[in-house]
N, C-alpha and C positions, 0 to 999 in steps of 0.2 A: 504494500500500500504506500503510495505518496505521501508524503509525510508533510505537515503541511503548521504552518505556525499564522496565531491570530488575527492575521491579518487579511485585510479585504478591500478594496474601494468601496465607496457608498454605492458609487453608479449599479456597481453590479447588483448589491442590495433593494436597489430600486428597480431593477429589471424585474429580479424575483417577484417582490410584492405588485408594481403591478400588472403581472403574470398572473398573480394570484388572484387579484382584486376582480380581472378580467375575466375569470373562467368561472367567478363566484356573482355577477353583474353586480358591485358596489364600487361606489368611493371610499379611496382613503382619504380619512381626516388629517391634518397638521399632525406631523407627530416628531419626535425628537430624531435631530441628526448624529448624537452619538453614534458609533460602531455598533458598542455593546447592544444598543435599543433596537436597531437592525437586526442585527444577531438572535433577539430575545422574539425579535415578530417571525423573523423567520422559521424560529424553531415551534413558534405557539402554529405558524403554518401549519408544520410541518404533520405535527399532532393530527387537526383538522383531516390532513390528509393518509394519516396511517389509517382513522376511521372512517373514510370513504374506501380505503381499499376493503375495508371489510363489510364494504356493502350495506353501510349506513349512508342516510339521505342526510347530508346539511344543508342548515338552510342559515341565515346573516339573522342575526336578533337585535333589536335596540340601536338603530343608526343613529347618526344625532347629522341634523339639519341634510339628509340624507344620505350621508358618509359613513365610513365603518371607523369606529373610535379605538385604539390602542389602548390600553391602561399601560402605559410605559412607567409607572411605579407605583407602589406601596400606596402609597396615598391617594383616597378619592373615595366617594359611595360607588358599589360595585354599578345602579341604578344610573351612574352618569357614561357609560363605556359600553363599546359592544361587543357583542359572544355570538357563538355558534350556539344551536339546537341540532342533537344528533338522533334520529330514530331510524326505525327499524322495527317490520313485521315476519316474525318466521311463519313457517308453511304452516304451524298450527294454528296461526292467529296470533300468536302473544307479540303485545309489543313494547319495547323500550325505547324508553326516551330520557334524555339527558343534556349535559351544557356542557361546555367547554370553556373557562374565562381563564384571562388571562391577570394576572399577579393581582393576585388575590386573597386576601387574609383565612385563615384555618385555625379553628379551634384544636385545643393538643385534645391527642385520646386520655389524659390522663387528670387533666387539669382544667375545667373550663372556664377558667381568670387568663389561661398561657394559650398566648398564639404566636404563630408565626406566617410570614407570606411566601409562597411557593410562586412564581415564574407563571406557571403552567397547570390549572387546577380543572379537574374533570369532578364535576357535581350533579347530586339527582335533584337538585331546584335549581328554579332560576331567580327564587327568591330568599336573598343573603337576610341573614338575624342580624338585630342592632344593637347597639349597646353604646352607652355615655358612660361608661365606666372604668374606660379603659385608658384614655388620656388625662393629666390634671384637669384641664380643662372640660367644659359638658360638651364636646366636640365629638358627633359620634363616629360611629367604628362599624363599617358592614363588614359581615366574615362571614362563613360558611361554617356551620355546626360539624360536630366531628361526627353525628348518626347522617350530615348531608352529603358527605365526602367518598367519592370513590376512586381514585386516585391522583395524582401530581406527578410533574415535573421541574425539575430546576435546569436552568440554563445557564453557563458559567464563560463569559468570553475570555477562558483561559487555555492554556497547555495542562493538561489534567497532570494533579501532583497528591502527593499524600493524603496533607493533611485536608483538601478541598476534597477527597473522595469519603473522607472517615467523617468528618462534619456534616455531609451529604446523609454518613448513614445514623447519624443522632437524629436528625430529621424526619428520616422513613421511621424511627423508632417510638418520637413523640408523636407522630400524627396517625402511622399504621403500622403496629406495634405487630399485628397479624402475618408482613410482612417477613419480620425477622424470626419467624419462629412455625416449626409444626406443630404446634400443641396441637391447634384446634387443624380440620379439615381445610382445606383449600380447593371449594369445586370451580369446574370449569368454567374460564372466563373469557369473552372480548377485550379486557379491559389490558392495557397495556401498567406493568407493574413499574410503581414510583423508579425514576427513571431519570439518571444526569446525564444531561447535554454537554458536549463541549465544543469547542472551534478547536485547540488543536489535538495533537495526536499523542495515544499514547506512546513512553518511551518504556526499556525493557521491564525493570522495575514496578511501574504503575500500570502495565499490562498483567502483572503477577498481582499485584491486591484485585487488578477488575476481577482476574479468574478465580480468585480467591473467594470473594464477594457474592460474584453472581452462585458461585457453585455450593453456596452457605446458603443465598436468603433473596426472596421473591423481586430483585432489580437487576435493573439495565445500566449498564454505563456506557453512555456512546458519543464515541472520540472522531474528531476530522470533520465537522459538521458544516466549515467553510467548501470543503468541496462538492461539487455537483455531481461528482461519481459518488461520492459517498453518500448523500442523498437521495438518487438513483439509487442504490444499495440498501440502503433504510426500506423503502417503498417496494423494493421488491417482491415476491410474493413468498420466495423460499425464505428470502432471509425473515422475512414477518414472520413465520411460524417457529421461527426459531429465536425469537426475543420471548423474555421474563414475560407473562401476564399474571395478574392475581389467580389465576388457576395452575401456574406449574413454574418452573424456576428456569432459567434460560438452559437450551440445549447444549448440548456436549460440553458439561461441566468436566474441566481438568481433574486427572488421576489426583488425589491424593499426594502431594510431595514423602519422599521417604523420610527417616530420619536423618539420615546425612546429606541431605541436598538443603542448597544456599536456603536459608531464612527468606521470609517476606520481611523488612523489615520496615515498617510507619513511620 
């Protein structure tokens, strides 16, 4: 694989989106010229389209002045920004439906005072809980309840290194605690399991914690995200059955190191 480091021009960024915008019939609204903010729409794209290849129908939710609105950070009511709706009817009948929003606050599984914001959040409403409790100030706070949440993604405009991959898994641990562990069953799923983005590539090292990782506990880690082969490669159809979903842990999980072979070391 081309090995490839964080870097990008806007212009190309702006092909992609709109590429995207055009195949989706919307406007993009103003949105920030950062790298990184490029980087982050193009991966919340990306999402959008892992779940079209799986033969859900989206559709553009909440334009604003007829445009598709970015949440390009943290801050904001989720009710001011736009999302996807994702559905889907199987041959019985039954059917699913869902959201896609982008950097958007989550309640922890563990604590509902603790939150944090994920990039990239896949939810069964489209209507976030409020709360004035959360700043000094009575300034509220929309987030996604932890019984609302069905998984996330973080997007990192980094070269993937240690300590950004283990921090990543504190996060799958306070939000989908299910994912780090068999205790309970894990059935079959569409959903793509919490899952780090990166722009660039792994090196030998941080390719040995990914395998480490994925071959422990229900994620993705996916490295080179600046290239358009790799991209193509995401989307593809073999390689999708073989990413982490909330129903099974990514495929051909590495042997076991022996006892005398090099450490993974953090």
């Amino acid at each position: 694989m081309k090995r490839t480091t964080p870097f990008k021009e806007p212009d190309a960024f702006e092909k992609d989106l709109i590429e995207f915008s055009n195949k989706h019939r919307m406007m993009l609204a103003e949105h920030s010229k950062r790298i990184s903010d490029y980087f982050e729409m193009t991966c919340y794209n990306l999402i959008v389209r892992y779940y079209e290849k799986l033969g859900y129908n989206l559709s553009v939710q909440n334009l604003k002045g007829g445009k598709f609105k970015y949440k390009c950070s943290p801050k904001g009511l989720l009710g001011n920004f736009s999302y996807f709706k994702a559905e889907k009817t199987d041959d019985s009948g039954h059917s699913e439906e869902f959201f896609v929003f982008h950097n958007v606050t989550v309640q922890s599984a563990f604590d509902d005072l603790v939150f944090t914001t994920p990039d990239i959040v896949v939810s069964k409403t489209k209507e976030p809980s409020i709360t004035t409790d959360y700043y000094s100030t009575k300034l509220k706070l929309s987030f996604i309840s932890k019984n609302d949440l069905i998984t996330f993604c973080e997007v990192k405009h980094y070269t993937p290194f240690p300590e950004l991959m283990l921090n990543f898994m504190g996060t799958v641990h306070e939000l989908m605690p299910d994912c780090t562990e068999d205790i309970v069953a894990h059935p079959a799923s569409n959903h793509i399991a919490p899952s780090l983005l990166m722009s660039g590539t792994f090196g030998k090292s941080t390719k040995r914690i990914k395998e480490s990782l994925e071959g422990r506990y229900y994620v993705n880690f996916i490295d080179n995200l600046f290239e358009d082969t790799s991209i193509r490669d995401f989307l593809n159809n073999s390689q999708l059955s073989k990413l982490a979903s909330l129903g099974k842990k990514r495929e051909n999980p590495p042997a076991k190191p022996k006892s005398s072979s090099v450490p993974v070391l953090f």
